[in-house]
PDB file of N, CA, C and O in Angstrom:
ATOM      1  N   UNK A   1      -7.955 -14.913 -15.082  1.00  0.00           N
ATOM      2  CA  UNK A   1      -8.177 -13.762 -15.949  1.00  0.00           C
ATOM      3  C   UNK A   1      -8.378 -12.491 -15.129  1.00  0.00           C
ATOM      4  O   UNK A   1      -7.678 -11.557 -15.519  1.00  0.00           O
ATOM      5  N   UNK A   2      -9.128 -12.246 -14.138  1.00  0.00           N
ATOM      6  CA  UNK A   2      -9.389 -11.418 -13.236  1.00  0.00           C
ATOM      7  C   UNK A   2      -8.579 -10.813 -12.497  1.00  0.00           C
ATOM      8  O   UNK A   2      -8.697  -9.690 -12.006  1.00  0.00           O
ATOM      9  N   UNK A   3      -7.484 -11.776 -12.380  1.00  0.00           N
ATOM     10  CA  UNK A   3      -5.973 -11.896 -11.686  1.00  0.00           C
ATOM     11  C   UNK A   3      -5.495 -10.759 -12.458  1.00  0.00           C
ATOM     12  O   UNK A   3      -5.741  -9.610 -12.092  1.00  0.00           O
ATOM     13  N   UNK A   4      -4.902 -10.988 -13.384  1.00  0.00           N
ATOM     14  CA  UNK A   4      -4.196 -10.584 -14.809  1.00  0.00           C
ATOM     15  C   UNK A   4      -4.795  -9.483 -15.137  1.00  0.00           C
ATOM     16  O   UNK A   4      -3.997  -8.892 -15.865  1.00  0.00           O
ATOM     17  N   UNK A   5      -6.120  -8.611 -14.977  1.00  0.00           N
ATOM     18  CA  UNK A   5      -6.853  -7.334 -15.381  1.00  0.00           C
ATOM     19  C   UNK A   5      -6.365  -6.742 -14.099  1.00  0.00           C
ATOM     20  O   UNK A   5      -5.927  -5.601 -14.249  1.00  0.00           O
ATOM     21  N   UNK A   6      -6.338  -7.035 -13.327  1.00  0.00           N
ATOM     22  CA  UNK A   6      -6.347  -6.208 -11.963  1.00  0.00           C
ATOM     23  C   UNK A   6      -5.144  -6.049 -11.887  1.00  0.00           C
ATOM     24  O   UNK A   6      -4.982  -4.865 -11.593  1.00  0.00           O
ATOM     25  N   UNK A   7      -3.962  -6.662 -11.999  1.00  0.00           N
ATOM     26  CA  UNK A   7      -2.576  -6.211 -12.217  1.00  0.00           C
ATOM     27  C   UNK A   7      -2.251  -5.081 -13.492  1.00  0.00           C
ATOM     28  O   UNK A   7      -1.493  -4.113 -13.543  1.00  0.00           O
ATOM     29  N   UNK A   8      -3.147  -5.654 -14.428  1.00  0.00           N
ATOM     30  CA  UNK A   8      -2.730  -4.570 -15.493  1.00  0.00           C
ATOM     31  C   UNK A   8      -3.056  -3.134 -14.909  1.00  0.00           C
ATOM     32  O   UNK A   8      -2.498  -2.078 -15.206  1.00  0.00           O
ATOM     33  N   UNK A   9      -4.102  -3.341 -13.997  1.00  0.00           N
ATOM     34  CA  UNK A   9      -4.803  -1.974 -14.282  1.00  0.00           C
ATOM     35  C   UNK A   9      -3.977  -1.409 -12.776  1.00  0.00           C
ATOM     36  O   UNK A   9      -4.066  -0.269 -12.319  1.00  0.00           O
ATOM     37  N   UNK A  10      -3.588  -1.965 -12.490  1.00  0.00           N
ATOM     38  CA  UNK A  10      -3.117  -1.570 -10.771  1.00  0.00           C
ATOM     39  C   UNK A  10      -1.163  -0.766 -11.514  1.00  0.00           C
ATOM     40  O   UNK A  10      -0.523   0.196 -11.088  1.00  0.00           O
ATOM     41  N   UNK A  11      -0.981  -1.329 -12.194  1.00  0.00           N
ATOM     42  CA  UNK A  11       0.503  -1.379 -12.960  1.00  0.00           C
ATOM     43  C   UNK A  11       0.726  -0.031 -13.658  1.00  0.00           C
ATOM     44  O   UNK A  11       1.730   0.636 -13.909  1.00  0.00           O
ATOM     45  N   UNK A  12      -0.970   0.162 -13.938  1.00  0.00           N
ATOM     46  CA  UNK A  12      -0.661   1.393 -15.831  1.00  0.00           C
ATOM     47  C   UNK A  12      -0.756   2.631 -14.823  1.00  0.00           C
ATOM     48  O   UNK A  12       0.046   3.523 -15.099  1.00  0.00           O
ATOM     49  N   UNK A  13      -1.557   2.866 -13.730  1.00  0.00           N
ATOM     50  CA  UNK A  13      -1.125   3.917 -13.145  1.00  0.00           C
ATOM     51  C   UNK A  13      -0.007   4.418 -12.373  1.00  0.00           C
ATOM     52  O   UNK A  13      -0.227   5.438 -11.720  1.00  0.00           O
ATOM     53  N   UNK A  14       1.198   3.883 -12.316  1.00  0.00           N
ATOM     54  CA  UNK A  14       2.062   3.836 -11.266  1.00  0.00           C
ATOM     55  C   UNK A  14       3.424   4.176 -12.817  1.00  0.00           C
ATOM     56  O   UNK A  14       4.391   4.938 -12.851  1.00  0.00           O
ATOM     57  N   UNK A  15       2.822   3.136 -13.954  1.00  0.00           N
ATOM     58  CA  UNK A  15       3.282   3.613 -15.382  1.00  0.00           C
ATOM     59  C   UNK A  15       2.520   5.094 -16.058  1.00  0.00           C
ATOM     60  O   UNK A  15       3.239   5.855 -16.706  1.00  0.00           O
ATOM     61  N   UNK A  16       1.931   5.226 -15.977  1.00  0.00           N
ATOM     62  CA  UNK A  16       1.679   6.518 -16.426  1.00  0.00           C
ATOM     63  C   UNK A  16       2.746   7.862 -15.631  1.00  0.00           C
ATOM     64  O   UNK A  16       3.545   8.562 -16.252  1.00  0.00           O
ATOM     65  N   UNK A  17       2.502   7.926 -14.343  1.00  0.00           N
ATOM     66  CA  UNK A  17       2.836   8.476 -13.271  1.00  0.00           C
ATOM     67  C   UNK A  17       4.442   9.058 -13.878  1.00  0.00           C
ATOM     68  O   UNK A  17       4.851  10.140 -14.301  1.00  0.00           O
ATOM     69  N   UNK A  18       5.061   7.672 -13.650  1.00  0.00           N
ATOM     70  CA  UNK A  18       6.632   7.735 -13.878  1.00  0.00           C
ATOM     71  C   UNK A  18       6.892   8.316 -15.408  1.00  0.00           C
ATOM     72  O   UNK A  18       7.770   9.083 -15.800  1.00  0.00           O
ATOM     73  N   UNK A  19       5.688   7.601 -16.213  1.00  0.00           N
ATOM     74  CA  UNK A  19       5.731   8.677 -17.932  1.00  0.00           C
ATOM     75  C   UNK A  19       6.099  10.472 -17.659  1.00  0.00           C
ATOM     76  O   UNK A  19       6.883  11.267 -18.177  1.00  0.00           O
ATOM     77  N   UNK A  20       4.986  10.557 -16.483  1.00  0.00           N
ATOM     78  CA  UNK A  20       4.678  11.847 -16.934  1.00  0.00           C
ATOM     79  C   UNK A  20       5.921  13.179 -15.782  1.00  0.00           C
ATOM     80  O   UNK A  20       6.134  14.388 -15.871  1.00  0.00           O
ATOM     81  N   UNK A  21       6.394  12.154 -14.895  1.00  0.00           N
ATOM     82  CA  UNK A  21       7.570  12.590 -14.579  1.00  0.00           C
ATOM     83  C   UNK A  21       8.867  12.750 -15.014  1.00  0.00           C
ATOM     84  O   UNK A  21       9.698  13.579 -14.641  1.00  0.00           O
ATOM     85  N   UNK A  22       8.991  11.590 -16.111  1.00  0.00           N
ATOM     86  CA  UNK A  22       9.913  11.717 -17.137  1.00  0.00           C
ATOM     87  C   UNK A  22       9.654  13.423 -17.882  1.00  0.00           C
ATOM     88  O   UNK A  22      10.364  14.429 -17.876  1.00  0.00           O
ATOM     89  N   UNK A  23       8.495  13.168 -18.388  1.00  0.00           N
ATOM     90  CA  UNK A  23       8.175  14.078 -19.629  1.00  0.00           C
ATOM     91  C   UNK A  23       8.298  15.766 -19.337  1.00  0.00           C
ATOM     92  O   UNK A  23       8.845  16.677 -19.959  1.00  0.00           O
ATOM     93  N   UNK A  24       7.426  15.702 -17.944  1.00  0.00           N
ATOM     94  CA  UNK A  24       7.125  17.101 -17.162  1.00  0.00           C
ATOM     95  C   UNK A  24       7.329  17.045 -15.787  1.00  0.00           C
ATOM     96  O   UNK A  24       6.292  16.777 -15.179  1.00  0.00           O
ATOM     97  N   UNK A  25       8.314  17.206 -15.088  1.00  0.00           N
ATOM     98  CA  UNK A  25       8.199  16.880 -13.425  1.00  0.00           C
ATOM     99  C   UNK A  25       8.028  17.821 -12.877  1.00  0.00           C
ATOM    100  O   UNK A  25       8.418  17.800 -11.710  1.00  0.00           O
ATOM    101  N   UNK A  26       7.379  19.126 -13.379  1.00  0.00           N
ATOM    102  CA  UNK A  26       7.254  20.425 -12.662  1.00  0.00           C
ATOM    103  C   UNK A  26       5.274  19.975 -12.397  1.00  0.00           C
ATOM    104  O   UNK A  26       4.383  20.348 -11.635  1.00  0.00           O
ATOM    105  N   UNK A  27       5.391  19.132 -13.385  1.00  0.00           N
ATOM    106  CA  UNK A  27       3.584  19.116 -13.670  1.00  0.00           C
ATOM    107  C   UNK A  27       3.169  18.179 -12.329  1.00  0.00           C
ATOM    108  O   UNK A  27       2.140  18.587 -11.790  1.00  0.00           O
ATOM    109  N   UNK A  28       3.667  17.217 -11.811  1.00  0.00           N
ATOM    110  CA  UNK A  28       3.945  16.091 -10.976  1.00  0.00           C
ATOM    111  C   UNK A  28       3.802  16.728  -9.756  1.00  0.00           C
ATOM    112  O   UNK A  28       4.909  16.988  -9.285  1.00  0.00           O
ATOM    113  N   UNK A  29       2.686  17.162  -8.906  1.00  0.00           N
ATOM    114  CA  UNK A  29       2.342  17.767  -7.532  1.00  0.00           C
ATOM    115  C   UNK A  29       2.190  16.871  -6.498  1.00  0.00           C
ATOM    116  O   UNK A  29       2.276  15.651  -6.640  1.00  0.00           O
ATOM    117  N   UNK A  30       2.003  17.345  -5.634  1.00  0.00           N
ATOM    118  CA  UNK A  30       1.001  16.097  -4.371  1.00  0.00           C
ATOM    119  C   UNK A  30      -0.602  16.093  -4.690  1.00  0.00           C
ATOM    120  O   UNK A  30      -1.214  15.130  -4.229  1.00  0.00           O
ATOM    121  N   UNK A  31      -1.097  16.734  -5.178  1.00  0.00           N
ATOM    122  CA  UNK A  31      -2.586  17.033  -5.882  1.00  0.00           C
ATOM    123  C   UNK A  31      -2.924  15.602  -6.983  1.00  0.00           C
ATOM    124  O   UNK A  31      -3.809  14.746  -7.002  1.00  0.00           O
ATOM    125  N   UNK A  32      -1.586  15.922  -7.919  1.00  0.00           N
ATOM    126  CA  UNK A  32      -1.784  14.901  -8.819  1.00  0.00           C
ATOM    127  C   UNK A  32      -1.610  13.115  -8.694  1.00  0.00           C
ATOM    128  O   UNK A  32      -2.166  12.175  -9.262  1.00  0.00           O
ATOM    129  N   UNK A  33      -0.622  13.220  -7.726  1.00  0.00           N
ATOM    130  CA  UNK A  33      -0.167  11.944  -7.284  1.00  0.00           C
ATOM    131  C   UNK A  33      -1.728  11.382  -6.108  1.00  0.00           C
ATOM    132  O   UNK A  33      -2.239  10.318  -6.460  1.00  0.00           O
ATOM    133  N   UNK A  34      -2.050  11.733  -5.474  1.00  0.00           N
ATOM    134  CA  UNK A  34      -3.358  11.772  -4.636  1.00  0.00           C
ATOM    135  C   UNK A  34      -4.457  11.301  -5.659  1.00  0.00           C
ATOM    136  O   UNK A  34      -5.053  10.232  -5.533  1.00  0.00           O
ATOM    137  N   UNK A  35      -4.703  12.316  -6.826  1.00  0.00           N
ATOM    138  CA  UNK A  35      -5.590  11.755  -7.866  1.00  0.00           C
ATOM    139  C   UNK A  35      -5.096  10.324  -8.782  1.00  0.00           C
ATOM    140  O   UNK A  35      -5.851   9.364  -8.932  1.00  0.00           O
ATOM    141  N   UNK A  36      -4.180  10.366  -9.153  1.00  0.00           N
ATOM    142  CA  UNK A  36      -3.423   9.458  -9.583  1.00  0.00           C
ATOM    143  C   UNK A  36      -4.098   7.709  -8.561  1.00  0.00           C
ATOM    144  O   UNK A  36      -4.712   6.731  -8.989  1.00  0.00           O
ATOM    145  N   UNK A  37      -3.535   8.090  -7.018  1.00  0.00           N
ATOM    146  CA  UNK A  37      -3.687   7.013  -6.525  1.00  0.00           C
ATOM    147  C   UNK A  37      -5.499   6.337  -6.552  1.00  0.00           C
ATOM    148  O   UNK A  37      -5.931   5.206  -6.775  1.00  0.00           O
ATOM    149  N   UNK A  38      -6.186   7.641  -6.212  1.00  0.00           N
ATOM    150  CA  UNK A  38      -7.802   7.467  -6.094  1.00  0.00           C
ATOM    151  C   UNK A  38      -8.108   7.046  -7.754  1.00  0.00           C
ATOM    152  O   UNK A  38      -9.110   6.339  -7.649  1.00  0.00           O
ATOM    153  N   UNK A  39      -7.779   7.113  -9.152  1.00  0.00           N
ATOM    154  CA  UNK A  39      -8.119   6.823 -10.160  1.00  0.00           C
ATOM    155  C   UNK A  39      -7.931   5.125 -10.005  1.00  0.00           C
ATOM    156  O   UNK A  39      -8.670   4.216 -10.385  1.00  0.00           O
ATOM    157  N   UNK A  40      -6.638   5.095  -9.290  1.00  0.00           N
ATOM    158  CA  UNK A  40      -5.825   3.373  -9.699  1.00  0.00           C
ATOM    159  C   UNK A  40      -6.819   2.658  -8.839  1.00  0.00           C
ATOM    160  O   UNK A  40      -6.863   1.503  -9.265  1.00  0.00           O
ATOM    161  N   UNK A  41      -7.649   2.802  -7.816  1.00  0.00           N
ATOM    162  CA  UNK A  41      -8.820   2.214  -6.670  1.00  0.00           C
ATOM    163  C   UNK A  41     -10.029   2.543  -7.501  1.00  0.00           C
ATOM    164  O   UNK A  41     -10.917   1.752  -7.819  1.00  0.00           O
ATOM    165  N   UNK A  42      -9.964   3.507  -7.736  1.00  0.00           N
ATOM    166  CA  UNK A  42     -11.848   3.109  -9.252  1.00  0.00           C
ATOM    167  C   UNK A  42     -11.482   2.581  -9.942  1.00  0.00           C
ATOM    168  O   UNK A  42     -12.388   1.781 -10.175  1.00  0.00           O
ATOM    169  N   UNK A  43     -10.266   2.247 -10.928  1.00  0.00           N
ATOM    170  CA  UNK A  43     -10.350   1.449 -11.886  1.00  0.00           C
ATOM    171  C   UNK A  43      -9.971  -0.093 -11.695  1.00  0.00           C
ATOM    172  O   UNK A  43     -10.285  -0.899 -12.571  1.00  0.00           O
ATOM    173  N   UNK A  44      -9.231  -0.532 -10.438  1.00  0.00           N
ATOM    174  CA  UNK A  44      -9.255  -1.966  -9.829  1.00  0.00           C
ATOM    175  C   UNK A  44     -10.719  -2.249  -9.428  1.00  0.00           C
ATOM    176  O   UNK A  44     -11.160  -3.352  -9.752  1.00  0.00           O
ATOM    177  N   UNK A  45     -11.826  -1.088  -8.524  1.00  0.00           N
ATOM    178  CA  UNK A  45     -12.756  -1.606  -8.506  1.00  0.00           C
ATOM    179  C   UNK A  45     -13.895  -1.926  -9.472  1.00  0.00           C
ATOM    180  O   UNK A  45     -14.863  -2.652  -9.243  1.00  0.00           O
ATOM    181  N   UNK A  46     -13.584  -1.192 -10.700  1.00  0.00           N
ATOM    182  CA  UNK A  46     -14.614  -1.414 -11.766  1.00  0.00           C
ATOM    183  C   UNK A  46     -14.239  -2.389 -12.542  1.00  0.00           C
ATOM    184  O   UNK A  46     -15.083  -2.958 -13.233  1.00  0.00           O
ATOM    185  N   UNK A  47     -12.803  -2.793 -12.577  1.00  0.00           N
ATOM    186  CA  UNK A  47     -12.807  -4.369 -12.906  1.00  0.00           C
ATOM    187  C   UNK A  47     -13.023  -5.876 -12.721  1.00  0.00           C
ATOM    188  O   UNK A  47     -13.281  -6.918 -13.324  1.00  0.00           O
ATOM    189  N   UNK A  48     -12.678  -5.194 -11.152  1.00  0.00           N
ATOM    190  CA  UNK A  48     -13.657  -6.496 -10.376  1.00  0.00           C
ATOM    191  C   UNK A  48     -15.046  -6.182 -10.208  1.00  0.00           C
ATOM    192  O   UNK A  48     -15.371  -7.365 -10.310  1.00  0.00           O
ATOM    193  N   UNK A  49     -15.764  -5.802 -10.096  1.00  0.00           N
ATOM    194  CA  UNK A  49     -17.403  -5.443 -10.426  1.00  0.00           C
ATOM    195  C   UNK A  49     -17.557  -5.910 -11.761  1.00  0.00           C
ATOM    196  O   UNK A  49     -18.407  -6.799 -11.713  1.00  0.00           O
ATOM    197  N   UNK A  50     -17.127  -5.741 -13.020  1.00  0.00           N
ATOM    198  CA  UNK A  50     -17.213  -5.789 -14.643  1.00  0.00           C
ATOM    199  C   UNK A  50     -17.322  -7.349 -14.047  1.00  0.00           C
ATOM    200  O   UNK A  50     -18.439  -7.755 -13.727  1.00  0.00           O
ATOM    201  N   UNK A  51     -16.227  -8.166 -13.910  1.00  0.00           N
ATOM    202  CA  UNK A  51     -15.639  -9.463 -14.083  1.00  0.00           C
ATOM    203  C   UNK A  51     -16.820 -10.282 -12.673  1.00  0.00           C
ATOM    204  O   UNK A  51     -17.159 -11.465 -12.676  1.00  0.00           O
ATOM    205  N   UNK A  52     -17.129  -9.485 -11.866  1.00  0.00           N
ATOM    206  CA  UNK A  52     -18.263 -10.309 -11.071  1.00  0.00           C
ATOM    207  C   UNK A  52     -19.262 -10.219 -11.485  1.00  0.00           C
ATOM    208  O   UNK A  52     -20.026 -11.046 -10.988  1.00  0.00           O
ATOM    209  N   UNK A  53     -19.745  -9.530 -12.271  1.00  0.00           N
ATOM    210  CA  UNK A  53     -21.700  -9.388 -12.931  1.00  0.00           C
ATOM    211  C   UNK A  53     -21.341 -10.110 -14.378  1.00  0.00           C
ATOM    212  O   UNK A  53     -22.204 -10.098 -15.255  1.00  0.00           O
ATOM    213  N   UNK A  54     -20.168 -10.684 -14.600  1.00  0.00           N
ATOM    214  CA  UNK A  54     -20.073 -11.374 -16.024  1.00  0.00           C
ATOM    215  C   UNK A  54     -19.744 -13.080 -15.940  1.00  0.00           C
ATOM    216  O   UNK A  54     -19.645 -13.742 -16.974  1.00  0.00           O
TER     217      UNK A  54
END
């Protein structure tokens, strides 16, 4: 199960990303991609933290 959250969540940012380059690629900086990557590392680590205190 832990497996399977951590892929999802490692996956939706890399999917968002490519959304929003589709949509707006003027919006798509090195600023954003940088934040982008540091969001996808807090949210793999708060799933494994969630899934180890449970």
């Amino acid at each position: 199960m832990i497996t399977m959250m951590k892929i999802s969540v490692v996956a939706m940012v890399p999917i968002m990303t490519i959304a929003g380059l589709l949509l707006k690629p003027g919006l798509i900086t090195k600023g954003v991609f940088i934040t982008a990557i540091v969001v996808e590392f807090f949210m793999a680590f708060l799933v494994s933290d969630y899934y180890e205190n449970n």
